[in-house]
N, C-alpha and C positions, 0 to 999 in steps of 0.2 A: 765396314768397307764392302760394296758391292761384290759379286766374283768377276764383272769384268776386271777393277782393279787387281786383284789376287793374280789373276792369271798372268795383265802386265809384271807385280811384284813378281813371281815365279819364274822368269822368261830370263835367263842370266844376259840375252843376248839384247835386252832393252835399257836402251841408255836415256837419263835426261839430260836437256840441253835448255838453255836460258837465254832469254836475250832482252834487253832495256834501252828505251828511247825514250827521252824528255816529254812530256803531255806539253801540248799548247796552253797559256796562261789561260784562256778561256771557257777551258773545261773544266767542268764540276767538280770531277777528282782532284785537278792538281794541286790545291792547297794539302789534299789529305799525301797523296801520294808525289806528285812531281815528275814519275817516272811512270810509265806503261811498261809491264811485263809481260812476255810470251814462256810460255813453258810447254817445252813438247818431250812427250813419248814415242823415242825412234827405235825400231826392231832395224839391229843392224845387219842382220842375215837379208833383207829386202830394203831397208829402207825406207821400211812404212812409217808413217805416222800410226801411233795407236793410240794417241791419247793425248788431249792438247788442255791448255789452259793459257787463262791471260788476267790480269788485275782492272779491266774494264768493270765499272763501276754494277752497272745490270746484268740481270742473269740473262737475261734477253741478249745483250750483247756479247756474250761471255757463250753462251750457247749456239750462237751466230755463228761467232770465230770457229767452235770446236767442230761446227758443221762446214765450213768450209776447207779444213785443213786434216781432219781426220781422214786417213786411208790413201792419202795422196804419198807419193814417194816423194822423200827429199834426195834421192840421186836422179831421178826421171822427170818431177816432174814442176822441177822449180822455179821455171818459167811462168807456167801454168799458175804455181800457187800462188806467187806472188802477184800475178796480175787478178786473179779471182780475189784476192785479199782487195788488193786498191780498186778496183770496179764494182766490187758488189758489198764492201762495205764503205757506209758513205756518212758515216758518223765523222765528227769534228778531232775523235782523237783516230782520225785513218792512215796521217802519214805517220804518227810515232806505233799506232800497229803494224804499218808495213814496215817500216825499219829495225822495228823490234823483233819482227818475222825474219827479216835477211840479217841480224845478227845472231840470231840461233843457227839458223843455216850457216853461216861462217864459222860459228862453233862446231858443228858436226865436221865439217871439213879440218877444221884445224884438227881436231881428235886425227880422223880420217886420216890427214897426212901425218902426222905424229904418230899414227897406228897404235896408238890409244882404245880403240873401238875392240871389244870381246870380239870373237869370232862368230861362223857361225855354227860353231860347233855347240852339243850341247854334254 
């Protein structure tokens, strides 16, 4: 494990959140998979992204996502990253990544309002 990782592992105040959307029957993946996964690492002291992943078949694609959603805040800037999601990636499985985007986000909120979320104390 890298020490970026470690450092996330270390970080009491870093939550992860999940979110899944149906693949379209025309993608590659969906026979294996079915479902497109998002997985993000949120620092709940700011509400950074620190670390993302998704089950996009390429690393290419898969490196894509974590560059466009790393460092961005999901209380600031969620507007923003959802539209950078559906604009600049323009692959075939792009509406069940954006959807799978805006159900992680609904998960941090549901914590959020359930006050589920550590503090940001350390």
């Amino acid at each position: 494990m890298h020490d970026r990782m470690q450092q996330v592992f270390r970080n009491p105040r870093v939550v992860l959140i999940s979110g899944y959307a149906r693949l379209p029957d025309s993608v590659a993946s969906h026979s294996q998979y079915q479902r497109l996964g998002v997985v993000l690492a949120v620092d709940t002291a700011d509400g950074r992204i620190v670390a993302a992943d998704t089950t996009l078949l390429t690393d290419l694609a898969k490196d894509f996502f974590r560059a466009l959603v790393e460092g961005a805040s999901v209380t600031e800037d969620i507007a923003e990253l959802v539209s950078r999601v559906q604009t600049r990636y323009a692959g075939q499985s792009g509406a069940a990544l954006t959807t799978a985007l805006r159900r992680c986000l609904e998960s941090y909120y549901q914590l959020k309002d359930d006050h589920q979320l550590p503090s940001g104390e350390e």
